[in-house]
N, C-alpha and C positions, 0 to 999 in steps of 0.2 A: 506077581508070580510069573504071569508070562513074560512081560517085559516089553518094551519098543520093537522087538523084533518081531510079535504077535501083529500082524497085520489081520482088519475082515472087510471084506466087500461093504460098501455103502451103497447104495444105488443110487443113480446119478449124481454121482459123487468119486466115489476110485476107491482106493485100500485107505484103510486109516487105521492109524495103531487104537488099541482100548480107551486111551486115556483122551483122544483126539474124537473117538466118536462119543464119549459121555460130555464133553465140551460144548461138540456139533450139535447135538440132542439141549442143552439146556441152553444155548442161544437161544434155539427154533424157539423152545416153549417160552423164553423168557421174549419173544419177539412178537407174540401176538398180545403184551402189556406195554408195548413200545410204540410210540406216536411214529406211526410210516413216514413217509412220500408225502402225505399228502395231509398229515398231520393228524392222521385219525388211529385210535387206538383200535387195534381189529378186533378186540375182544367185547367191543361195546357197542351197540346197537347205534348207527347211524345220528337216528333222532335221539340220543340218549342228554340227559345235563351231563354225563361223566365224559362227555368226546370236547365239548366247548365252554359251559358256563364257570367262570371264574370262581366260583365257591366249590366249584366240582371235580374238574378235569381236571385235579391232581390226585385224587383218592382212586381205588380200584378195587371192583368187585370180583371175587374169586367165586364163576359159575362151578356149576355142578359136570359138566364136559362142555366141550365147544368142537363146532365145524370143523370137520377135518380136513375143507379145504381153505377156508377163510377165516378161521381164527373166531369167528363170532361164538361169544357166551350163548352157552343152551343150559335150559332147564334153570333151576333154584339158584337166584343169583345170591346168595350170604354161606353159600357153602365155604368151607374152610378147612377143607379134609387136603383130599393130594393135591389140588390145585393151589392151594395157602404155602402149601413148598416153593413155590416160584419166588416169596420174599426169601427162603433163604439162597435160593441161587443166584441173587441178584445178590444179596450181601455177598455171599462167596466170591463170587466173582467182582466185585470193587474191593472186597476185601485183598484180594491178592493180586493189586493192580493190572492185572488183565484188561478192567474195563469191559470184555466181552467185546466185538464186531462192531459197537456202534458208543464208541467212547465218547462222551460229550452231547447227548443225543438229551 
C-alpha cells in the first residue's frame, strides 16, 4: 500500500523502506540460531551438548524469550509458540534465494 517510497527511521541503521525493515528484523532473530564468529550458537548456553557434541549441534531449541542483548535462551527451553516461527523465516528466506546475510554459513 505504501510502497518503496514509505521510508522509517531505524536506529542505528538510516531510513529503510517497510519491506527492508521486516528483512532487517528476521535476519536479527533468525541470527541468534546462527553459529557466529566463533562458532557458537547465541541462543544456547555455553556449556550446552546443542553448541558442540556431534549428535547435537545440529538440532535447536526454541526458548520461551531470550537476552536482549546476547541472544541467550531464557526460560522453558521446548517452547514452540512465536519463537518456532524462526523455522519459517529461515525456509522463507532460502526459499526465495535470498540466502539472508550469511549465505552458506
Amino acid at each position: 500500500y505504501l510502497g518503496d517510497s514509505y521510508r522509517v527511521a531505524v536506529p542505528g541503521v538510516g531510513e529503510m523502506t517497510l519491506k527492508e525493515v521486516a528483512l532487517f528484523l528476521s535476519e536479527r532473530l533468525v541470527d541468534i540460531f546462527r553459529r557466529n564468529g566463533q562458532g557458537r550458537v547465541p541462543a544456547m548456553p555455553e556449556d550446552s551438548p546443542f553448541q558442540y557434541a556431534p549428535a547435537w549441534c545440529d538440532l535447536l531449541l526454541f526458548n520461551e524469550y531470550f537476552h536482549g542483548e546476547t541472544g541467550l535462551g531464557l526460560g522453558a527451553m521446548h517452547q514452540t509458540g512465536w519463537s518456532g516461527l524462526v523455522a519459517n523465516l529461515i525456509q522463507r528466506s532460502y526459499r526465495s534465494g535470498s540466502g539472508g546475510s550469511h549465505e552458506g554459513r
